[in-house]
Structures are given as structure tokens and as C-alpha cells.
Backbone atoms as SQL, in Angstrom:
CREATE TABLE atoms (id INTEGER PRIMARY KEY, chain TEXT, resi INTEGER, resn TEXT, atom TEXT, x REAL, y REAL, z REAL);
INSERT INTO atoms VALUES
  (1, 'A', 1, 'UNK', 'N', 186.829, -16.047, 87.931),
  (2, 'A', 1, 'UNK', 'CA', 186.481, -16.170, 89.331),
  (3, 'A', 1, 'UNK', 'C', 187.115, -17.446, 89.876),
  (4, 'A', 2, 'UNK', 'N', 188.014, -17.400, 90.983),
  (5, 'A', 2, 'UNK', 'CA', 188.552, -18.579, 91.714),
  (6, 'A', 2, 'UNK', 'C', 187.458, -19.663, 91.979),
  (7, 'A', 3, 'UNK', 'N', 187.963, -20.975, 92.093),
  (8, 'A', 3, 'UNK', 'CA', 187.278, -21.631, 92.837),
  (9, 'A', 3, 'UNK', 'C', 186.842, -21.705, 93.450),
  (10, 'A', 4, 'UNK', 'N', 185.463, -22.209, 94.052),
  (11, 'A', 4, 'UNK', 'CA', 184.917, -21.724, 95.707),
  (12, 'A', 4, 'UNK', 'C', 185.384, -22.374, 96.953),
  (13, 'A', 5, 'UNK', 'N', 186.045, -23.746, 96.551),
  (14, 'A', 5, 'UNK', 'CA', 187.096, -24.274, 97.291),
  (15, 'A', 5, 'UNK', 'C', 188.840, -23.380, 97.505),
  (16, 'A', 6, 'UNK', 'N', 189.184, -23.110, 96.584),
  (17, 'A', 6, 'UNK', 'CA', 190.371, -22.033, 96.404),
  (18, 'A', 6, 'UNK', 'C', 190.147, -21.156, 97.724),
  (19, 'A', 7, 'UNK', 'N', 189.240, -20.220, 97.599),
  (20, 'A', 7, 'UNK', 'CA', 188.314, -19.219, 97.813),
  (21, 'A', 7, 'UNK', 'C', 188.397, -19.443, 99.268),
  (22, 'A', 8, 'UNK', 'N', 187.789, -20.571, 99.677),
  (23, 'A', 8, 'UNK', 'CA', 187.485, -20.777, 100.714),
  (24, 'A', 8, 'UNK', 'C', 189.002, -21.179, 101.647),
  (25, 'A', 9, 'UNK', 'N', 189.988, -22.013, 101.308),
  (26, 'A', 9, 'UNK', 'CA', 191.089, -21.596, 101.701),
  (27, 'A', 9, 'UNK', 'C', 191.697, -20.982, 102.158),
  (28, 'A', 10, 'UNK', 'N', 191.820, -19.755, 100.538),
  (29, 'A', 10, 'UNK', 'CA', 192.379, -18.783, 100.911),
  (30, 'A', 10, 'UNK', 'C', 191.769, -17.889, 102.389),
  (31, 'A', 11, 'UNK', 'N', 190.731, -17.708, 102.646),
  (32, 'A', 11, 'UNK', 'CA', 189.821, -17.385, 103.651),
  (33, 'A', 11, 'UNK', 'C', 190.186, -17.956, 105.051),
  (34, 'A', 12, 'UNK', 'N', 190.815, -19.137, 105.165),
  (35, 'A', 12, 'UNK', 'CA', 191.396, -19.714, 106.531),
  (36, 'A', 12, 'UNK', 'C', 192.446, -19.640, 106.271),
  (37, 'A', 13, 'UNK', 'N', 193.068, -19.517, 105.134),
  (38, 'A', 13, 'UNK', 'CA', 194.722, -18.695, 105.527),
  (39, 'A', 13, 'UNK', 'C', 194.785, -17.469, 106.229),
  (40, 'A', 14, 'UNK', 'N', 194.138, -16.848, 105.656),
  (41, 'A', 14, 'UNK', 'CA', 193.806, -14.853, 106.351),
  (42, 'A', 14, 'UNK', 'C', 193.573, -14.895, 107.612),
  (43, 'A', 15, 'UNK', 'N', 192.545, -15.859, 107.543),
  (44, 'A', 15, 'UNK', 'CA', 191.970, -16.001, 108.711),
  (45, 'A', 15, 'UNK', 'C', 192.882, -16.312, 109.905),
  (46, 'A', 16, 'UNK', 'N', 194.024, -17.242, 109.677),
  (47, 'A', 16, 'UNK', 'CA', 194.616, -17.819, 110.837),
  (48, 'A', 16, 'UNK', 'C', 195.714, -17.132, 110.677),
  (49, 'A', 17, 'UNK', 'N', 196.156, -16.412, 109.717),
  (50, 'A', 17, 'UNK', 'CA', 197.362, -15.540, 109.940),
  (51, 'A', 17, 'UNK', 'C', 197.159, -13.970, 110.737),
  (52, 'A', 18, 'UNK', 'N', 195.470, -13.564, 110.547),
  (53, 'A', 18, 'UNK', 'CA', 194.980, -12.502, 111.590),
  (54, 'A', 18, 'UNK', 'C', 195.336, -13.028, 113.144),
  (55, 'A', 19, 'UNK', 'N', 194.701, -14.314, 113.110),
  (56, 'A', 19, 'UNK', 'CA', 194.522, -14.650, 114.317),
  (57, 'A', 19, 'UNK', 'C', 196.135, -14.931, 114.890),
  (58, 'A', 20, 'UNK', 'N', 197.056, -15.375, 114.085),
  (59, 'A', 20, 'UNK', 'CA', 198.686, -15.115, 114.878),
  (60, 'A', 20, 'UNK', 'C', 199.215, -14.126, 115.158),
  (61, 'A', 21, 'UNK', 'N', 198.717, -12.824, 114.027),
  (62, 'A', 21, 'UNK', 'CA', 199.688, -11.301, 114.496),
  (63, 'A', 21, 'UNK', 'C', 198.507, -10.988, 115.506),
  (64, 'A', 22, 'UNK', 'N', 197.579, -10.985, 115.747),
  (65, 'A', 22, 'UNK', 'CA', 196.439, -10.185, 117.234),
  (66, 'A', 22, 'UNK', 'C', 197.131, -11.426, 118.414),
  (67, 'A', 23, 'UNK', 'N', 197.314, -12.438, 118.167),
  (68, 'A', 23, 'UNK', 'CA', 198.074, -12.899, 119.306),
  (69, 'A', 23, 'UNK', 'C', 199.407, -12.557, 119.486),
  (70, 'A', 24, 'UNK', 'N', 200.293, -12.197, 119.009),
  (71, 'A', 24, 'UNK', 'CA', 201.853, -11.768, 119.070),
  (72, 'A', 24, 'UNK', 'C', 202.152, -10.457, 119.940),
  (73, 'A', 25, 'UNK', 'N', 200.733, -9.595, 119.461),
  (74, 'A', 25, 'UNK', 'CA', 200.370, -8.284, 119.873),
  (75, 'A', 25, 'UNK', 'C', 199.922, -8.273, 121.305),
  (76, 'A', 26, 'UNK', 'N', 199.154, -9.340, 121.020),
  (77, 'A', 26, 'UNK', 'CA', 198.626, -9.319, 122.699),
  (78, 'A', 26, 'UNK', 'C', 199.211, -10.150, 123.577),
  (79, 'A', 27, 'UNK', 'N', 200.061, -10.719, 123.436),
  (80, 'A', 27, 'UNK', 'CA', 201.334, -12.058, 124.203),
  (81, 'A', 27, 'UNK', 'C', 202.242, -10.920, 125.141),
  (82, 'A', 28, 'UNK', 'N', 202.980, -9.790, 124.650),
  (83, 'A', 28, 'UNK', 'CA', 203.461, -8.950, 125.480),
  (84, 'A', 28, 'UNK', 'C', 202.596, -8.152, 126.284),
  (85, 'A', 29, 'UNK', 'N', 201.542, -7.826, 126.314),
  (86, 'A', 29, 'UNK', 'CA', 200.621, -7.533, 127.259),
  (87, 'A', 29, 'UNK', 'C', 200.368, -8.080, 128.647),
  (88, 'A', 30, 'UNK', 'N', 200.209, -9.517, 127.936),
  (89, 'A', 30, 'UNK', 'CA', 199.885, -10.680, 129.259),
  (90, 'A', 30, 'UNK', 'C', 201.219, -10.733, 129.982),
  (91, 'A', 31, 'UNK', 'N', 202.910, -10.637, 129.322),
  (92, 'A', 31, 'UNK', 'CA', 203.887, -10.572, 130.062),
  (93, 'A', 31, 'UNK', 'C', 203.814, -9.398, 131.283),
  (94, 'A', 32, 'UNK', 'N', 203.650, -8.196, 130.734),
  (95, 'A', 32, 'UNK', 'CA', 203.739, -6.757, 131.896),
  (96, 'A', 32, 'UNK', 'C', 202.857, -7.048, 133.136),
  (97, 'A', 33, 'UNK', 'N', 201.506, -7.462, 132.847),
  (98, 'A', 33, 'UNK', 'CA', 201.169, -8.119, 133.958),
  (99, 'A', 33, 'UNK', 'C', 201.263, -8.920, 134.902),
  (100, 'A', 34, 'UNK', 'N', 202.702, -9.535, 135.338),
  (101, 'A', 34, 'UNK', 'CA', 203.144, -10.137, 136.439),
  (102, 'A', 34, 'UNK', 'C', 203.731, -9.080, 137.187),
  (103, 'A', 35, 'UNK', 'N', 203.906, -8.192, 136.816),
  (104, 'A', 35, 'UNK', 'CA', 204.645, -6.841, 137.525),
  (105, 'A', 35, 'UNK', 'C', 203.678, -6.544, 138.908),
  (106, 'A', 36, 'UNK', 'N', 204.284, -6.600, 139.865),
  (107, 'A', 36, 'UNK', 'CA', 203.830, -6.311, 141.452),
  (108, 'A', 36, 'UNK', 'C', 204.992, -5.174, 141.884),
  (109, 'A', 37, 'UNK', 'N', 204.469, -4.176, 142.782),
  (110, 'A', 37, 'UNK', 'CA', 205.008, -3.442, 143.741),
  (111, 'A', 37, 'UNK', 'C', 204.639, -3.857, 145.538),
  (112, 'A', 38, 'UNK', 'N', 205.761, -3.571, 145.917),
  (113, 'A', 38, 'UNK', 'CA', 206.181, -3.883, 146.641),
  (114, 'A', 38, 'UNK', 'C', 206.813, -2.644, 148.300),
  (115, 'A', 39, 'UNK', 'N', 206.237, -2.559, 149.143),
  (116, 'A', 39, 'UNK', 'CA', 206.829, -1.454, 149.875),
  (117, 'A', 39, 'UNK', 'C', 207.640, -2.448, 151.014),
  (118, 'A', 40, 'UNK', 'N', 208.557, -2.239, 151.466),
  (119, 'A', 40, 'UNK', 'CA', 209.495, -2.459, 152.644),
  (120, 'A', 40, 'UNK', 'C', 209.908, -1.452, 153.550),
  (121, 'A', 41, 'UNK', 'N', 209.781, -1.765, 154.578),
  (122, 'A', 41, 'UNK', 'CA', 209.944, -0.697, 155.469),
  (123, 'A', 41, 'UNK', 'C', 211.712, -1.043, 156.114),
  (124, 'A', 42, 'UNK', 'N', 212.637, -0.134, 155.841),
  (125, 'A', 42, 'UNK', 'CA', 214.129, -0.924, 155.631),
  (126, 'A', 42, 'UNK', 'C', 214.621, 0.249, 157.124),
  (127, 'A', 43, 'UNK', 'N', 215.868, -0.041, 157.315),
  (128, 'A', 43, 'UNK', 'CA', 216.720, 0.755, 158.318),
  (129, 'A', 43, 'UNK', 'C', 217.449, 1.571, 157.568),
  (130, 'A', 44, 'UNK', 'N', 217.410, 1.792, 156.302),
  (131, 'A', 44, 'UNK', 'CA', 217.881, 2.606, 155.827),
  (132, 'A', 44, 'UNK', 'C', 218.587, 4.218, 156.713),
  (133, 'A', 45, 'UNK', 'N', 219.299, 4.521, 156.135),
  (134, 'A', 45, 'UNK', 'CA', 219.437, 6.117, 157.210),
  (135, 'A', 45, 'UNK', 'C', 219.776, 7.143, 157.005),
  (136, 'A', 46, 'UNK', 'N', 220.600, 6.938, 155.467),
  (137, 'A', 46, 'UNK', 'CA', 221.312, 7.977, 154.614),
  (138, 'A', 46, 'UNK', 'C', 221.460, 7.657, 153.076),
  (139, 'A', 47, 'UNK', 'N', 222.092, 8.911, 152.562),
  (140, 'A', 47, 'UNK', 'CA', 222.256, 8.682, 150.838),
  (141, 'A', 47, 'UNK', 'C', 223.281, 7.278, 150.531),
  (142, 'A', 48, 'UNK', 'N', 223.990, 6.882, 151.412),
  (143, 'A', 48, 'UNK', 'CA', 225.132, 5.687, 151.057),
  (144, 'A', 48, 'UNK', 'C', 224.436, 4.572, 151.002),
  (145, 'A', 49, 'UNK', 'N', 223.190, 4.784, 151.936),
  (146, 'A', 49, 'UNK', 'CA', 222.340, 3.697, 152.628),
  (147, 'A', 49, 'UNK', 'C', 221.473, 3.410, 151.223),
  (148, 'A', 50, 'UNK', 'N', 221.117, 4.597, 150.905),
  (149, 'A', 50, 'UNK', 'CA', 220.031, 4.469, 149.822),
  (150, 'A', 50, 'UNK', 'C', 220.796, 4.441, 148.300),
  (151, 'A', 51, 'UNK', 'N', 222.333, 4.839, 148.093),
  (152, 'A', 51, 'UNK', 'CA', 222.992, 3.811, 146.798),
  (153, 'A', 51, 'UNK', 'C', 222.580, 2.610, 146.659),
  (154, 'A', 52, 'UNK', 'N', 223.254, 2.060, 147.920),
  (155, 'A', 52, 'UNK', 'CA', 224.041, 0.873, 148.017),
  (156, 'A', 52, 'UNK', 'C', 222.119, 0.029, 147.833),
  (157, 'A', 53, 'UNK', 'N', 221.377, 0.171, 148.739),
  (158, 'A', 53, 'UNK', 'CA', 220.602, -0.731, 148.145),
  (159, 'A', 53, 'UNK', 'C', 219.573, -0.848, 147.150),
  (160, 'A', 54, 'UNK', 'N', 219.330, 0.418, 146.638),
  (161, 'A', 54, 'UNK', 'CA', 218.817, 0.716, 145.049),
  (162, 'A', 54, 'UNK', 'C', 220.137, -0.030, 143.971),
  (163, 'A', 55, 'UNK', 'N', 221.493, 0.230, 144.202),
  (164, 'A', 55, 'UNK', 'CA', 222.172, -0.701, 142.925),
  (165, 'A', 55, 'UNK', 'C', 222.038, -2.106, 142.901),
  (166, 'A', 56, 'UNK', 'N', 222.415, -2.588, 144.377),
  (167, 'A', 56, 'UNK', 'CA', 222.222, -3.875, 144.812),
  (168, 'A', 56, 'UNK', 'C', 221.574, -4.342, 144.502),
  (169, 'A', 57, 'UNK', 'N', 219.971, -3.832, 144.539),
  (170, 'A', 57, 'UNK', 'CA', 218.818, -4.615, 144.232),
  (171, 'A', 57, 'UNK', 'C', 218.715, -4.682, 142.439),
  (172, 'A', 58, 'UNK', 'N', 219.054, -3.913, 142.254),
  (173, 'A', 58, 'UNK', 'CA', 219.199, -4.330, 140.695),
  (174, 'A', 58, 'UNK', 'C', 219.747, -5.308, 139.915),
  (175, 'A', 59, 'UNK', 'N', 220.574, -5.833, 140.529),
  (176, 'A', 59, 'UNK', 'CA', 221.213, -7.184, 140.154),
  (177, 'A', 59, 'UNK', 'C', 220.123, -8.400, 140.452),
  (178, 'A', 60, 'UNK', 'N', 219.562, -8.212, 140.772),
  (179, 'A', 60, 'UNK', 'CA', 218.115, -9.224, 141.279),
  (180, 'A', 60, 'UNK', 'C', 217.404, -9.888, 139.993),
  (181, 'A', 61, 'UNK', 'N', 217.665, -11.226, 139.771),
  (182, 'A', 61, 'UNK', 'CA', 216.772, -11.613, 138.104),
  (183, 'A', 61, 'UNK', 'C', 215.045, -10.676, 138.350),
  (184, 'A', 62, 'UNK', 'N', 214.580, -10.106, 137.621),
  (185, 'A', 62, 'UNK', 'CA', 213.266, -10.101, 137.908),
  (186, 'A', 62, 'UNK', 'C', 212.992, -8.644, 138.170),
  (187, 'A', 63, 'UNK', 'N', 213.604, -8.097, 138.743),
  (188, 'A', 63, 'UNK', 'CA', 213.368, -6.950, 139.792),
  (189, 'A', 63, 'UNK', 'C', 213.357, -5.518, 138.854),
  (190, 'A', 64, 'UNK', 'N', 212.643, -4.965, 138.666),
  (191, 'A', 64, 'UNK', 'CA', 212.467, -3.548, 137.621),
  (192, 'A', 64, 'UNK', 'C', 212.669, -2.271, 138.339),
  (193, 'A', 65, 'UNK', 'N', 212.465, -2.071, 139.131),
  (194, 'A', 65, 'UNK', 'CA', 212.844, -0.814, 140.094),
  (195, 'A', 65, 'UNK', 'C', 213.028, -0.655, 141.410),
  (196, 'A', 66, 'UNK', 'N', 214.053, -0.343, 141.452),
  (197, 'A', 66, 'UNK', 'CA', 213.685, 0.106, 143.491),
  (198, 'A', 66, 'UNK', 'C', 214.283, 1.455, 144.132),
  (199, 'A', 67, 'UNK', 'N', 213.588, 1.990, 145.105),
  (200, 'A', 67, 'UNK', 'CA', 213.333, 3.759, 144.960),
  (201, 'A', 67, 'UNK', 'C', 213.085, 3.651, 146.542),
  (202, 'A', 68, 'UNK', 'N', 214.374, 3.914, 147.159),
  (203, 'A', 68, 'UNK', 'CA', 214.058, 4.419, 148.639),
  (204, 'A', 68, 'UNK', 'C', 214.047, 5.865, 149.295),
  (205, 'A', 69, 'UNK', 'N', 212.778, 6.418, 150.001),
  (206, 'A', 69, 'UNK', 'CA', 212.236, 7.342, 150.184),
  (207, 'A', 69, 'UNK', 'C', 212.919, 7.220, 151.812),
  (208, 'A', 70, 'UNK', 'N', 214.116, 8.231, 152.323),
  (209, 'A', 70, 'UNK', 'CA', 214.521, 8.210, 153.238),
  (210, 'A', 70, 'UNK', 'C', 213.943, 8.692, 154.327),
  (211, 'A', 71, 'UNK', 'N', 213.362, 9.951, 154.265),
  (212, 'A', 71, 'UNK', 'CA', 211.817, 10.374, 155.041),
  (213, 'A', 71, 'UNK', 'C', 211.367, 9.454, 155.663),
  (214, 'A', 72, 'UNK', 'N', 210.699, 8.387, 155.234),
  (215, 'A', 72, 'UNK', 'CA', 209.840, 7.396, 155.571),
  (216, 'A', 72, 'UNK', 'C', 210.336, 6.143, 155.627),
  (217, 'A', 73, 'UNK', 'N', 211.754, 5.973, 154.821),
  (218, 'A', 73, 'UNK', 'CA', 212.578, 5.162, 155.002),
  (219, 'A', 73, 'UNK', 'C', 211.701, 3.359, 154.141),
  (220, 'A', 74, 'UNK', 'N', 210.632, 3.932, 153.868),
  (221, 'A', 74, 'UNK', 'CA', 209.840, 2.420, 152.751),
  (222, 'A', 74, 'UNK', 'C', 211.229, 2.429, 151.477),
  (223, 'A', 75, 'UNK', 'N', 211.099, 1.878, 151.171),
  (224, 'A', 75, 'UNK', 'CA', 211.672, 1.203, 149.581),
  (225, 'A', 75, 'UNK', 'C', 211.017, 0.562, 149.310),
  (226, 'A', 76, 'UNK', 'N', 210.278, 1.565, 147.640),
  (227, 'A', 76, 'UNK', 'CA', 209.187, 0.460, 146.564),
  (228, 'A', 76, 'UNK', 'C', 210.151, -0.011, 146.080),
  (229, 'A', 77, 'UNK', 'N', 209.898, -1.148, 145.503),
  (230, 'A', 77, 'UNK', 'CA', 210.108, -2.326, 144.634),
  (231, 'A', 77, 'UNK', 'C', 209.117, -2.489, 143.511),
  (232, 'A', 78, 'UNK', 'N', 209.264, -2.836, 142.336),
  (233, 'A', 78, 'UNK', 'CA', 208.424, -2.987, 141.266),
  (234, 'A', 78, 'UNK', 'C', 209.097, -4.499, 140.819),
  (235, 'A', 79, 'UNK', 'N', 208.811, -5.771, 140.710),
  (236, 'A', 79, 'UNK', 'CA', 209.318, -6.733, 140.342),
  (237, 'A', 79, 'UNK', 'C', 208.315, -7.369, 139.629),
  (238, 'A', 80, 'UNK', 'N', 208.733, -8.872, 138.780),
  (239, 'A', 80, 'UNK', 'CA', 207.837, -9.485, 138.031),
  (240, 'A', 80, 'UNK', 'C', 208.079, -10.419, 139.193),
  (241, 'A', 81, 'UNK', 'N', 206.486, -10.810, 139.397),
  (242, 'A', 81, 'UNK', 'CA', 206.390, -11.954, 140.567),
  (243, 'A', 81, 'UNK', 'C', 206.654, -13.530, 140.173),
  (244, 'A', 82, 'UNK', 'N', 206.640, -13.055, 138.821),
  (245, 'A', 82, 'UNK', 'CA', 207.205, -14.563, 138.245),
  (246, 'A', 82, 'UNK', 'C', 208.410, -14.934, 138.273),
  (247, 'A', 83, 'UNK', 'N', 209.112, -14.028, 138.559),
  (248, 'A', 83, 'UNK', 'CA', 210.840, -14.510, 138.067),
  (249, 'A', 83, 'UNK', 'C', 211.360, -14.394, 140.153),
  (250, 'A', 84, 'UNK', 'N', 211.122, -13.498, 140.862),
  (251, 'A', 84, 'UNK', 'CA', 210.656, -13.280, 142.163),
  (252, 'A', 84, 'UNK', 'C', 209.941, -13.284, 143.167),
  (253, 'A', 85, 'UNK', 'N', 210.489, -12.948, 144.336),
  (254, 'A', 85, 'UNK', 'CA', 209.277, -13.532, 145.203),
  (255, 'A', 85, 'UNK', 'C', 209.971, -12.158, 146.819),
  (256, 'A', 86, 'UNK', 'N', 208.458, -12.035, 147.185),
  (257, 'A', 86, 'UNK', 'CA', 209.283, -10.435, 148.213),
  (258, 'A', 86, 'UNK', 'C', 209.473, -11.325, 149.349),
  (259, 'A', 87, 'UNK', 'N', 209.557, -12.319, 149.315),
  (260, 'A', 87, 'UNK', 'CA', 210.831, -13.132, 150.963),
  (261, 'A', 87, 'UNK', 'C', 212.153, -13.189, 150.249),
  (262, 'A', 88, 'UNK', 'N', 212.697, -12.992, 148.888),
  (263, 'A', 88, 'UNK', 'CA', 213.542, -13.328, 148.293),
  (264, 'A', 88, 'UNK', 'C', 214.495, -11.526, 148.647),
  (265, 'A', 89, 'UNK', 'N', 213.725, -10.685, 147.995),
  (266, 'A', 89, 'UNK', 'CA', 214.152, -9.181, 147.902),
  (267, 'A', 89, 'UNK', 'C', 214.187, -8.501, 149.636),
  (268, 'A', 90, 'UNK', 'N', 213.578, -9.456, 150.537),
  (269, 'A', 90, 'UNK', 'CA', 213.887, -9.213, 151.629),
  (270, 'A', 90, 'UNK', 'C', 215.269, -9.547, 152.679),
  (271, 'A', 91, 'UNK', 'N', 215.591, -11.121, 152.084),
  (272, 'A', 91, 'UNK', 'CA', 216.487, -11.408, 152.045),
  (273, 'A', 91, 'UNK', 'C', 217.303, -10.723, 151.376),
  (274, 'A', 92, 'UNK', 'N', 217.555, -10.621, 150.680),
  (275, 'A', 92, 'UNK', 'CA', 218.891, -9.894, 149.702),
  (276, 'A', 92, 'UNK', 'C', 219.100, -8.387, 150.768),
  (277, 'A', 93, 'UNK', 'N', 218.135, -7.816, 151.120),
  (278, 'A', 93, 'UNK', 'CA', 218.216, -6.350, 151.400),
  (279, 'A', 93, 'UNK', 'C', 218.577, -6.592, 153.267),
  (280, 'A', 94, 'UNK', 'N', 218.286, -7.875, 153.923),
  (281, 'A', 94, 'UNK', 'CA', 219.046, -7.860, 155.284),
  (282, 'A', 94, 'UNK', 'C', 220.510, -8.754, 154.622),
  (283, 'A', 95, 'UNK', 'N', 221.162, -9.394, 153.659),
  (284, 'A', 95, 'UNK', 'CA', 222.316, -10.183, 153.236),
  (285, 'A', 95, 'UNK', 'C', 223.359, -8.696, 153.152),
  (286, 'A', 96, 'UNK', 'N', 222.200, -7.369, 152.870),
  (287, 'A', 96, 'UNK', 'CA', 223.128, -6.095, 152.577),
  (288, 'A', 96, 'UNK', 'C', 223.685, -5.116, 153.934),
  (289, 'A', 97, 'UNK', 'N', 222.598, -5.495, 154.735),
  (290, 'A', 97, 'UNK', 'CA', 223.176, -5.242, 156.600),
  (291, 'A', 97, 'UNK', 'C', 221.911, -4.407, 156.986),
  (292, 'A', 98, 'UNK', 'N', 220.369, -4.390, 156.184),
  (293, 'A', 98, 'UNK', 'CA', 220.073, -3.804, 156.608),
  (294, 'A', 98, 'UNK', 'C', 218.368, -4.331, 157.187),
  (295, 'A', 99, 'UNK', 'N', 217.853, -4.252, 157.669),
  (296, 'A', 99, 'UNK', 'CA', 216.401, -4.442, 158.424),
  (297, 'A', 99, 'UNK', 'C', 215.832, -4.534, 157.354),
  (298, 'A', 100, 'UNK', 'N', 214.366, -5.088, 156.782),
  (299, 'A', 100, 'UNK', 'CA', 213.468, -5.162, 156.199),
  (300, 'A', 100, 'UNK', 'C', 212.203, -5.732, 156.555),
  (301, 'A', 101, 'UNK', 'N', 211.293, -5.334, 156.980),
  (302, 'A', 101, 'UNK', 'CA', 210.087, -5.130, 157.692),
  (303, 'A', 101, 'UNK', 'C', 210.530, -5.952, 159.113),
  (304, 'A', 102, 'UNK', 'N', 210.111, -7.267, 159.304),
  (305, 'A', 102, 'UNK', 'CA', 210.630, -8.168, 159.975),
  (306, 'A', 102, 'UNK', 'C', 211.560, -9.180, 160.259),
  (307, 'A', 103, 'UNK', 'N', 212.397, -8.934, 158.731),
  (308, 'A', 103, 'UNK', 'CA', 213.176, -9.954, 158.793),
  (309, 'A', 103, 'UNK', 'C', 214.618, -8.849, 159.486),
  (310, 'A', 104, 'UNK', 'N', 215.136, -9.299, 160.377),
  (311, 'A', 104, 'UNK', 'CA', 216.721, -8.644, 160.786),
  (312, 'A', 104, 'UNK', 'C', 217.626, -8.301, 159.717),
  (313, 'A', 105, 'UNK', 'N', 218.931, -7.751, 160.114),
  (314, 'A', 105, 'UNK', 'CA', 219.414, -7.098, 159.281),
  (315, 'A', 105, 'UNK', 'C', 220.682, -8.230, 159.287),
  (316, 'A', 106, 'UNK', 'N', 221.422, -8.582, 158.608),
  (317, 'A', 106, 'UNK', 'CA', 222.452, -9.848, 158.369),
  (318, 'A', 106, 'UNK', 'C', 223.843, -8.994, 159.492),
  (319, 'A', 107, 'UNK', 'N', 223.936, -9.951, 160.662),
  (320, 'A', 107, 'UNK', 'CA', 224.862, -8.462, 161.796),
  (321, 'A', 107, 'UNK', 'C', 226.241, -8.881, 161.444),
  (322, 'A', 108, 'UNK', 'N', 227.019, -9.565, 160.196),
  (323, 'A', 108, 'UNK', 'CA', 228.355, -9.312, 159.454),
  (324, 'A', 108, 'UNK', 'C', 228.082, -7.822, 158.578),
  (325, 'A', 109, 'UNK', 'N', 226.965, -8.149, 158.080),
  (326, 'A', 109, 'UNK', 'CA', 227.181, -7.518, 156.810),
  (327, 'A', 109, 'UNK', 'C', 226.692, -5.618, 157.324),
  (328, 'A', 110, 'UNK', 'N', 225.978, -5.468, 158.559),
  (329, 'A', 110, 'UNK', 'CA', 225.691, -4.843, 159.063),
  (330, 'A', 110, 'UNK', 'C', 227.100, -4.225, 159.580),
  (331, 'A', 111, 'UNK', 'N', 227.931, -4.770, 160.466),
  (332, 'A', 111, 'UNK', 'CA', 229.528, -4.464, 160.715),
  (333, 'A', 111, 'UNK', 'C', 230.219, -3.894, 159.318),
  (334, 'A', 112, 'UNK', 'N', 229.734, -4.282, 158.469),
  (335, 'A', 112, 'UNK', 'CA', 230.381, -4.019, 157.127),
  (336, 'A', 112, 'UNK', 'C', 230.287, -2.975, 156.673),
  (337, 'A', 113, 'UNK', 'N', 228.978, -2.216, 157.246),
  (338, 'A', 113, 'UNK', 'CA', 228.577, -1.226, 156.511),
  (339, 'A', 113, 'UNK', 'C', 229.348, 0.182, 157.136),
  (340, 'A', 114, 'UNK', 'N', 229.178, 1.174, 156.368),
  (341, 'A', 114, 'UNK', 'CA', 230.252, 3.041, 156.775),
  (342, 'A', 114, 'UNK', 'C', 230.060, 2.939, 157.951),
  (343, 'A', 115, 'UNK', 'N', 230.526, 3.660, 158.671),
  (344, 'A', 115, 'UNK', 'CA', 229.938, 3.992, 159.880),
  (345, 'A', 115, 'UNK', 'C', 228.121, 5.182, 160.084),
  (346, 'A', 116, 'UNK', 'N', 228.758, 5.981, 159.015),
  (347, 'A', 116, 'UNK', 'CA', 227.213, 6.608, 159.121),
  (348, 'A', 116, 'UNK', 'C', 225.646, 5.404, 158.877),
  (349, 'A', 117, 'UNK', 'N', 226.022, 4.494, 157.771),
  (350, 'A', 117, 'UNK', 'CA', 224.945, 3.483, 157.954),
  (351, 'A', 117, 'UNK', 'C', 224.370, 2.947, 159.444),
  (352, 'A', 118, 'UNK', 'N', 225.368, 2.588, 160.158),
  (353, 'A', 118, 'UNK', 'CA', 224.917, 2.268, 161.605),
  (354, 'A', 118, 'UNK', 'C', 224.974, 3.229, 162.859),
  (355, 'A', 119, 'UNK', 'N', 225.274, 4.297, 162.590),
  (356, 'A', 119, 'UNK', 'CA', 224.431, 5.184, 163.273),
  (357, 'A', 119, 'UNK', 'C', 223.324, 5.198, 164.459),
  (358, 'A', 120, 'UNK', 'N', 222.444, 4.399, 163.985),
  (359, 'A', 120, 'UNK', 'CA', 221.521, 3.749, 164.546),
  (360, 'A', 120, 'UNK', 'C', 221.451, 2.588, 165.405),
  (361, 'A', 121, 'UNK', 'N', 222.534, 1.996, 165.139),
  (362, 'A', 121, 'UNK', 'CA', 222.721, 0.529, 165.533),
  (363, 'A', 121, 'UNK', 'C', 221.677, -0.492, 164.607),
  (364, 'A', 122, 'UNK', 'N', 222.459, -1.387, 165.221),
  (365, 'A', 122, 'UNK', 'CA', 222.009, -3.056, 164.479),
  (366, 'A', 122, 'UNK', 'C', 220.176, -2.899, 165.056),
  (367, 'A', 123, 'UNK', 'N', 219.219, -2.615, 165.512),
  (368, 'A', 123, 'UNK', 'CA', 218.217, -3.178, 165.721),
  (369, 'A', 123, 'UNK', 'C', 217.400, -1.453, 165.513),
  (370, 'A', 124, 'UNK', 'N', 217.985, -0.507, 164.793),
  (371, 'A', 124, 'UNK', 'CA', 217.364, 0.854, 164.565),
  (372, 'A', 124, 'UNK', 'C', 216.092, 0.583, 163.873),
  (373, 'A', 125, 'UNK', 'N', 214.862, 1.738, 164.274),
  (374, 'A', 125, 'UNK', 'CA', 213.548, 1.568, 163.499),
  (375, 'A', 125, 'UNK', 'C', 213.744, 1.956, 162.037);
């Protein structure tokens, strides 16, 4: 029979090596939870409209999805609010020529865009 000192050791070895793999396990958990969605209401107007700023936005540090519903013309966003911020993804999406809730649409980059994008003109709902 081991020592009861041994014994007892060994017992806070186990012990603290449980307690590192249930934290390792649960450390990526606490990461997914900065994840926020996000709706914008954009000028979007067509399928070129809705490439260009679903790829665009992907280049964004942070940013996990974005899915514009032309119908209704919202674009969700799914981002980690830690690495982002939605005055940031708003910006980026008028820098692309187009409206986003209140902020205007950037009127170079707006000139820039097909002609079917502006359609509507620079100040379209």
C-alpha cells in the first residue's frame, strides 16, 4: 500500500489535471459566445448588389456571415463583437457605394458601381 502522503499527491495531480482538460473543453465555448447578429437595412437592389457585398464583407477580421435578403433588402451579419463593431461593418458596406441604415452610401464609390446597382439613385430606400 502507497504512502498516505504519496497517495495524497497523487490525488492533486488527478485532481488538477481533471481540472485543466474540463477547462480546455470549456475555453472554446466561452469563445462562440461573442458571436452577435446583426440586421442592416442596405440599398441593395440586385444579384450584383448582393455578390459584391456578401464577398466584400468577408474580408472583414471578425465577421462570420453575411446573407442579403433582396425582398426586404436587410443584410444579417453574424460577427464576433470582439474582433468588430456594427459602426465598423456599416462603414465598410457605405465605403462599397451602398446605404446602410443611416449612415449614406460613399457617392465615389456609389458612381463606381454597374449601372443596374444605381438604378435607384444615390439616396434610394
Amino acid at each position: 500500500m502507497p504512502n498516505p502522503s504519496l497517495r495524497f499527491c497523487l490525488q492533486r495531480i488527478s485532481f488538477l489535471w481533471f481540472g485543466f482538460l474540463l477547462f480546455a473543453f470549456i475555453k472554446p465555448v466561452q469563445a462562440q459566445s461573442s458571436n452577435d447578429t446583426l440586421r442592416i437595412e442596405t440599398s441593395a437592389i440586385c444579384g450584383m448588389c448582393k455578390t459584391r457585398l456578401e464577398s466584400e464583407l468577408g474580408f472583414l477580421r471578425g465577421l462570420k456571415s453575411a446573407a442579403l435578403n433582396l425582398d426586404s433588402k436587410l443584410l444579417t451579419v453574424v460577427y464576433n463583437s470582439k474582433k468588430l463593431s456594427p459602426a465598423a461593418i456599416r462603414s465598410k458596406i457605405s465605403s462599397l457605394g451602398y446605404r446602410a441604415d443611416s449612415v449614406a452610401a460613399n457617392p465615389k464609390a456609389f458612381e463606381a458601381l454597374p449601372a443596374c446597382c444605381q438604378a435607384e439613385g444615390m439616396h434610394h430606400p
